[in-house]
C-alpha positions as CSV (number, residue, x, y, z in Angstrom):
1,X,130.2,-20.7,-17.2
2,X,131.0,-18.6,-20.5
3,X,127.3,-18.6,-22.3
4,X,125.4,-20.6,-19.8
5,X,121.9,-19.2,-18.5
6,X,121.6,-19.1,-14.6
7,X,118.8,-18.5,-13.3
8,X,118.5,-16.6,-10.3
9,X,116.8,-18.0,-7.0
10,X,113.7,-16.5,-6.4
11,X,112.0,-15.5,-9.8
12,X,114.7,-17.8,-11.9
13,X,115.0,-14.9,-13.9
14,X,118.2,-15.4,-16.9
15,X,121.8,-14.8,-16.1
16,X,123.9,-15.3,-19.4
17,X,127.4,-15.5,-18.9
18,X,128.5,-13.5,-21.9
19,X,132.4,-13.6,-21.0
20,X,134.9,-13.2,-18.2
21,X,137.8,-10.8,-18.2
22,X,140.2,-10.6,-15.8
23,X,138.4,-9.6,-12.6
24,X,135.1,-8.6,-14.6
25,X,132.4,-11.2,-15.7
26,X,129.7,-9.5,-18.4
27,X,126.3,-10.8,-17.7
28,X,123.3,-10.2,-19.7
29,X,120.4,-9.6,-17.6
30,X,117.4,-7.4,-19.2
31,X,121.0,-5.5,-20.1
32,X,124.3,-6.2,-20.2
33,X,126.6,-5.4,-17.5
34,X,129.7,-6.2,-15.4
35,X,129.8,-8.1,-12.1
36,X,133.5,-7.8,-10.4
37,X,134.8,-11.5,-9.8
38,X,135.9,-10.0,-6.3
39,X,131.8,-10.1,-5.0
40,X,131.4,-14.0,-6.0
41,X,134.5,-14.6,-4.3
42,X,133.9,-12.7,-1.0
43,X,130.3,-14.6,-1.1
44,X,132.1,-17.7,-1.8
45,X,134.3,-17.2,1.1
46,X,131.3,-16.0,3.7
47,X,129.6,-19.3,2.7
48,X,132.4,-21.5,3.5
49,X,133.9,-19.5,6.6
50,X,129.5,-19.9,7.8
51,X,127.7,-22.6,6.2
52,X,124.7,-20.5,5.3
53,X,124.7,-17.3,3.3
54,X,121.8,-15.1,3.2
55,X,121.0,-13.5,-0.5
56,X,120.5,-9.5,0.1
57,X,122.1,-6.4,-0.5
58,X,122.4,-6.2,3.7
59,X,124.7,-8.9,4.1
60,X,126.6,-9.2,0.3
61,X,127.1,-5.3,0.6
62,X,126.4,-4.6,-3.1
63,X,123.0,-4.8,-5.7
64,X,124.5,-8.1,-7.6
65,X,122.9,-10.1,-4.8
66,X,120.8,-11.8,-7.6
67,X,123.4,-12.8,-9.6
68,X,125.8,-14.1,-6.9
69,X,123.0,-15.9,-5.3
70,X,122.5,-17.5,-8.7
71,X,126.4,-18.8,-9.3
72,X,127.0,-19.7,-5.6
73,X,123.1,-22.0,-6.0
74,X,125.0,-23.4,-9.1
75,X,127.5,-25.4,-7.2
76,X,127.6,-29.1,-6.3
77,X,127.7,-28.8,-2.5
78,X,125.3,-26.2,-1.9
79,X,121.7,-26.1,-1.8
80,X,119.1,-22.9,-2.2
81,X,117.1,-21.9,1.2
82,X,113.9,-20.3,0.9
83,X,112.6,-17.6,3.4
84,X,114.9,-15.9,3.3
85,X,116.8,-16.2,0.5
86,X,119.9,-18.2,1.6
87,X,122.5,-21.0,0.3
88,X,123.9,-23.3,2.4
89,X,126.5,-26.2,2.1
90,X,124.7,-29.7,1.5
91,X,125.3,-31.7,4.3
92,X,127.7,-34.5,3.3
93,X,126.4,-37.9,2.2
94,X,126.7,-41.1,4.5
């Protein structure tokens, strides 16, 4: 994901992946700062565990909703829900 632009769900507002270290991925948003790995991966495991994942501070549990929302939308088997804010898994083809 290293210098791609993902835009986020609702206002598809940039995310630029500027680099990922270690547990740490710098993102430049209207600034630059650091998401922790650890809160794509918790949202990654929610949406699996679930099957739908709502995209707010009340369930994720931290203010990088936005850019989690954006990563997790990014995937091949999950598609963006709107009102509210949610990814789900794609249902699988026939």
């Amino acid at each position: 994901m290293k210098g791609r632009d993902i835009p986020t769900i609702t206002h598809k507002k940039s995310n630029r992946v500027l680099s990922v270290h270690g547990s740490e991925v710098e993102v430049m948003r209207e600034q630059r700062g650091t998401v922790p790995v650890a809160q794509v991966q918790q949202a990654l495991d929610k949406l699996y565990r679930d099957g739908v994942l709502r995209i707010n501070k009340a369930t994720l549990g931290h203010s990088n909703t936005a850019f989690v929302g954006a990563v997790l939308a990014q995937l091949p088997d999950v598609e963006v829900v709107r009102g509210p804010q949610s990814v789900r898994l794609a249902e699988p083809a026939d």
